[in-house]
N, C-alpha and C positions, 0 to 999 in steps of 0.2 A: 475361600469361604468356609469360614466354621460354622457347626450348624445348634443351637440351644437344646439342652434335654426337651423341652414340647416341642421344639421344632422336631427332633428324631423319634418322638411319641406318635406325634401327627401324620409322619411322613411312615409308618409303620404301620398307623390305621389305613391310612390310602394303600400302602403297598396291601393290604389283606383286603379291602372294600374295592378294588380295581383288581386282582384275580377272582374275587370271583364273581362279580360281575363277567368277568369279563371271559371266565369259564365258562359259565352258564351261557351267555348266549355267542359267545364263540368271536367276541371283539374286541379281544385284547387287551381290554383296559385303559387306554390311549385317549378316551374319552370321557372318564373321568378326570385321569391323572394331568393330561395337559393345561386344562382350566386350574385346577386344584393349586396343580405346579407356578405357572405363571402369576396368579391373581393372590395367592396365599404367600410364597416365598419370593414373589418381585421377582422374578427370573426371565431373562430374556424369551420369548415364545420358541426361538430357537431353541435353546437350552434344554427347554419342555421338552418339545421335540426329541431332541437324542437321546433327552433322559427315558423318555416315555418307550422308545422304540429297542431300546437296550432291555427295558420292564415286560415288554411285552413278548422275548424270548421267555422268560421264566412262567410267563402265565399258560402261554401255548404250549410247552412241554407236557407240565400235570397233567394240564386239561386233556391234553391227546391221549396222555394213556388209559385216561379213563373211557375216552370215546374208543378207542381201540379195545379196551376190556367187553365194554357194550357193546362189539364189531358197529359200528355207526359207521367208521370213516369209510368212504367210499373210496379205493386208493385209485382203483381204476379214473377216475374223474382229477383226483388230486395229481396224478403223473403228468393229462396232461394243461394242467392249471399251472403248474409251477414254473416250465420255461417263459412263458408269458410274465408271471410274476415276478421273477427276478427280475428279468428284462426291462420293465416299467418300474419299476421299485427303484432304481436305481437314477433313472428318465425323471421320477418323480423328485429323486433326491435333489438333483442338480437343478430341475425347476425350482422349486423352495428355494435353492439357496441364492436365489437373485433374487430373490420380495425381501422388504426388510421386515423386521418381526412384530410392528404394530401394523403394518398392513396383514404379513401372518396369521395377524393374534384377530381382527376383523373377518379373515375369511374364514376362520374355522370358527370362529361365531355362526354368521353364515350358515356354516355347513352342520352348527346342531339345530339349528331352526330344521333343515330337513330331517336330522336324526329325529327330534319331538315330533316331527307328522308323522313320519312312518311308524312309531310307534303307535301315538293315538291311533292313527288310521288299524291296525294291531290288534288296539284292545276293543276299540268300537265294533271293527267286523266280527273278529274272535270268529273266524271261520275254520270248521274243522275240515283237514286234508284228509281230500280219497281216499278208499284204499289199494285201489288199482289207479294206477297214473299212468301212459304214458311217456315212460322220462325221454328226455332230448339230450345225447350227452356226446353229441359231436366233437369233433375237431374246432370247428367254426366257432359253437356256442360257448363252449369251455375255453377257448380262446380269449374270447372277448370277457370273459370275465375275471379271465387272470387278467388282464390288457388291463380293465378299470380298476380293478381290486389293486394291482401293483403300482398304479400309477398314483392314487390316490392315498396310499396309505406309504409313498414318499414323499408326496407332496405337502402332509398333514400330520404326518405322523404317525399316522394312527395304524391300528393293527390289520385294517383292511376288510374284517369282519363284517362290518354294518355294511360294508356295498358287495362283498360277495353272499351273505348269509340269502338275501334277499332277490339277489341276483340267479343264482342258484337253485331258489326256487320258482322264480318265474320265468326263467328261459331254458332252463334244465329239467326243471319237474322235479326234481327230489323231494323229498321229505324233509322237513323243518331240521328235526337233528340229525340227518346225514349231514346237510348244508352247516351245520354248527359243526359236527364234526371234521368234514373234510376240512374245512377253512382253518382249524386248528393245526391241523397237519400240517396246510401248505406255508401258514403263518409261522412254524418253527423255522423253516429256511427262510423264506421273504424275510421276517423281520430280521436273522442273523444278519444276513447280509446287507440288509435296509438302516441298520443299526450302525454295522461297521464303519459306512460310506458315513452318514451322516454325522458320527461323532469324529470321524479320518478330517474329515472337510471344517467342522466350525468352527475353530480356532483362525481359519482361514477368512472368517468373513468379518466386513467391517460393522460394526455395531453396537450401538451402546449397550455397555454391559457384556460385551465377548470380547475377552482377548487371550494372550496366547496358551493358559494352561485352562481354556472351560473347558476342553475337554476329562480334565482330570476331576472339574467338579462335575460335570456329568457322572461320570464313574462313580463319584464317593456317592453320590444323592442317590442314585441306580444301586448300590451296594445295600443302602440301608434300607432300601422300600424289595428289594427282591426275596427277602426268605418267605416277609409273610405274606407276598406274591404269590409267590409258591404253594402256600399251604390254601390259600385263596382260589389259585387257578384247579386248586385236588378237590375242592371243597365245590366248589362252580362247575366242573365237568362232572362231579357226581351227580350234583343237584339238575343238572340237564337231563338226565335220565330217570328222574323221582319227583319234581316238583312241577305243578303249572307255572311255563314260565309267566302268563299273566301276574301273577302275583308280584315280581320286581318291579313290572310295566308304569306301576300311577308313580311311586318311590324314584324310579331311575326319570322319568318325566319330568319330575319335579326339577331335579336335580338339574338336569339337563338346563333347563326352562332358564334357573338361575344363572347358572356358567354362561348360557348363550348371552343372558340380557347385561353382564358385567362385563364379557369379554367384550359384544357391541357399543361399550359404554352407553348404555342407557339407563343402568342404575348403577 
């Protein structure tokens, strides 16, 4: 696959508009980029997929040192989130890769119908958090949140953010940008090795549109959207610590709104 000068213009505005995104609220970018990917450059949702999940290493690095600079990350919480997440990450990968990729490409439609409520639901309460919490930061709780977070963000691709950020806060108690924080953290190993698996395996699956070297255009597409991923995920973990995140909320809705109704085929 060779790719057109706007095609690598394009895919260079995404790689910068999916860090930081996806710095700022701590969800890897996976949720732009997969729609973006698949409906924009025809690519198998698989493809998206690896591509996305290889992207979303370069977003969660920046971003974490920025939430580390801010001390945000809660590491105590991320230690024990992580065996859990690898663990299912992997669970997740091997599931995915028995759906074929327009079944795929319907459920994570699907699944931004819930990302747009939780947001709306978001900007509507705009509830400001305690300042005294009792946090819950067990074994048990933090378990299960790496459990969902790794299982789903193999499953979909995605960077796993949107179900632990939320998760996090309502069964942990954290703070908004702890939970954006830590996820960032944990997201730099999950997605490594979430990443590996899945572009190790797709060359392996039967599918229209995958055969034996996608893994190599994964790579090259993953190559051109990460620097200004990069600069995107430095740009998006600053701005978590300086801006209302309200303010991406109606903009990233929108956006969402469309990807969900095209990937659904309904427009």
């Amino acid at each position: 696959m060779s790719l057109t000068v706007g095609q690598i213009i394009g895919l260079l505005a995404l790689g910068l508009g999916a860090g930081a995104l996806g710095g700022m609220l701590g969800i890897g970018g996976s949720i732009l980029m997969i729609p973006v990917l698949t409906l924009l450059l025809n690519l198998n949702h698989h493809i998206s997929q690896a591509v996305a999940m290889i992207v979303n290493v370069f977003v969660s690095l920046p971003a974490l040192w920025q939430h580390h600079q801010a001390k945000a990350v809660r590491w105590d919480v991320m230690g024990k989130m992580l065996p859990f997440g690898i663990g299912f990450i992997l669970v997740g990968v091997e599931a995915s890769n028995q759906i074929d990729g327009e079944k795929l490409e319907r459920m994570f439609g699907a699944f931004l119908l819930w990302v747009i409520w939780t947001n709306v639901y978001e900007l509507i309460a705009n509830q400001k958090e305690p300042e005294l919490v009792e946090q819950r930061t067990t074994w048990t709780r933090v378990g299960l949140v790496g459990t969902l977070t790794g299982f789903m963000a193999g499953l979909l691709g995605i960077g796993g953010g949107i179900i632990a950020v939320p998760l996090l806060q309502r069964v942990c108690r954290l703070p908004l940008r702890q939970c954006i924080a830590t996820t960032a953290a944990m997201m730099v190993i999950t997605a490594t090795i979430g990443s590996i698996r899945k572009n190790y395996t797709l060359s392996g699956l039967v599918e229209p549109g995958i055969g034996p070297d996608s893994w190599r255009q994964s790579l090259m597409i993953a190559a051109v959207l990460a620097p200004t991923a990069v600069i995107g995920g430095l740009v998006g973990g600053k701005l978590t610590h300086a801006l209302p995140l309200n303010w991406v909320r109606v903009a990233f809705i929108l956006l969402m709104s469309w990807a969900s109704l095209n990937m659904l085929g309904i427009i």
